[in-house]
C-alpha positions as CSV (number, residue, x, y, z in Angstrom):
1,X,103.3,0.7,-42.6
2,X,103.0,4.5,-42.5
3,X,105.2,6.1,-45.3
4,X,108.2,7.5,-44.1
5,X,108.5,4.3,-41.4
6,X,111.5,2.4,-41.2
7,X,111.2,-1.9,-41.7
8,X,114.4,-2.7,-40.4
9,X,114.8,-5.9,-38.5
10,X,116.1,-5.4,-34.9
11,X,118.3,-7.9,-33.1
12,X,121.1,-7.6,-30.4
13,X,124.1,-6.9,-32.4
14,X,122.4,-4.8,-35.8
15,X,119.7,-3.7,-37.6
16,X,118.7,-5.8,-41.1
17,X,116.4,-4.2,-43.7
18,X,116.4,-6.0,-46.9
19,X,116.5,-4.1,-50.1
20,X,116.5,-4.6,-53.6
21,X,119.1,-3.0,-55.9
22,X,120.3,-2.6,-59.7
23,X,124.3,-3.3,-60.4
24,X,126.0,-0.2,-61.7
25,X,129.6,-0.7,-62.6
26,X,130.6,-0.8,-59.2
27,X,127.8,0.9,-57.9
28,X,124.6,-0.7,-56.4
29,X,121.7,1.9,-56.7
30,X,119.0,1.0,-54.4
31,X,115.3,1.1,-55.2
32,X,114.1,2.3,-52.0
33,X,115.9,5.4,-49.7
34,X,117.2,3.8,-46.7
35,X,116.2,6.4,-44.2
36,X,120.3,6.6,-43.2
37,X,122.1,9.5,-42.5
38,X,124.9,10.3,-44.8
39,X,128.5,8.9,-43.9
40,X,126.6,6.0,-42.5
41,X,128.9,3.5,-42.2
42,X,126.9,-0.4,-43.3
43,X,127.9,-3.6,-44.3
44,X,126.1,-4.9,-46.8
45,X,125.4,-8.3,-47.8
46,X,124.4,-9.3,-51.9
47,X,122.3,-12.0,-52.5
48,X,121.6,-12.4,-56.8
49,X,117.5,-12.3,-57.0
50,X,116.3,-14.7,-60.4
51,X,114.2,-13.0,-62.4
52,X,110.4,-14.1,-62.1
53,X,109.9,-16.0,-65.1
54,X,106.9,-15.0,-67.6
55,X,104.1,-17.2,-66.5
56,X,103.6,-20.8,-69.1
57,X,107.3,-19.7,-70.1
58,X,108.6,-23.0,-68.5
59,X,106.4,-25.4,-70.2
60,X,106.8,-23.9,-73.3
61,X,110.7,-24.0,-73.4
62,X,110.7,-27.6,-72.1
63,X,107.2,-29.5,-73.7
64,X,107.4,-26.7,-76.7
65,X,110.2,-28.2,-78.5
66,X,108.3,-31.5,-79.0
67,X,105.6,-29.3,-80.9
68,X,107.1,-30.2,-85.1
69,X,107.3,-33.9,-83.8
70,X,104.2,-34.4,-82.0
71,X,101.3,-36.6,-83.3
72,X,98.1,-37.9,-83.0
73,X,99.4,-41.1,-81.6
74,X,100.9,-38.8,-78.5
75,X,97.8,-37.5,-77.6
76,X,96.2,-41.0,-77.6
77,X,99.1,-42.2,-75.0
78,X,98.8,-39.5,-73.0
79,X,94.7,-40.2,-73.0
80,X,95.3,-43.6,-71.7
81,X,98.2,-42.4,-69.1
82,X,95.0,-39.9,-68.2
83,X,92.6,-43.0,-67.9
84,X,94.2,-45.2,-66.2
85,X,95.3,-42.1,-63.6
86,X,91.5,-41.8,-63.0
87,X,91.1,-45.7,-62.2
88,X,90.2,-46.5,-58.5
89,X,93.2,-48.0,-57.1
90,X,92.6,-50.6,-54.9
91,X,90.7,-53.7,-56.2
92,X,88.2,-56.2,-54.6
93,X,89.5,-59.3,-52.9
94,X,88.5,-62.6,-54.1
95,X,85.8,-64.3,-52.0
């Protein structure tokens, strides 16, 4: 898209252009200019965006906490969990 071009979604009834924005007090300031004139009068819609969370973050919050309590013991369950993941699973028929 050329700069300076609009992305607004057309339909019948109004024009959508998503847009991300920072909460100000009562103020939303916009990352991007709009392309509107002032006086403009919109109706805008707020959806709350997550933040993206720091990739591994997850695992480490959740599996991290085991860390102090794991052993070598662990490991070897979760080898044979592996194994037997790994094991062809259909067997042959008796003759």
């Amino acid at each position: 898209m050329a700069s300076g071009e609009s992305n607004f979604f057309e339909s019948e009834s109004m024009s959508v252009k998503p847009c991300l924005g920072v909460i100000r007090g009562k103020t939303i300031v916009l990352v991007e200019d709009l392309g509107l004139v002032e006086g403009q009068e919109i109706e805008v819609v707020v959806r709350i965006r997550t933040p993206e969370m720091e990739w591994g973050r997850g695992i480490r919050k959740s599996a991290g906490g085991m860390i102090p309590h794991w052993t070598a013991e662990d490991d070897q369950i979760l080898e044979a969990i592996e194994n037997d993941r790994r094991r062809p699973s259909t067997r042959e028929l008796p003759e």
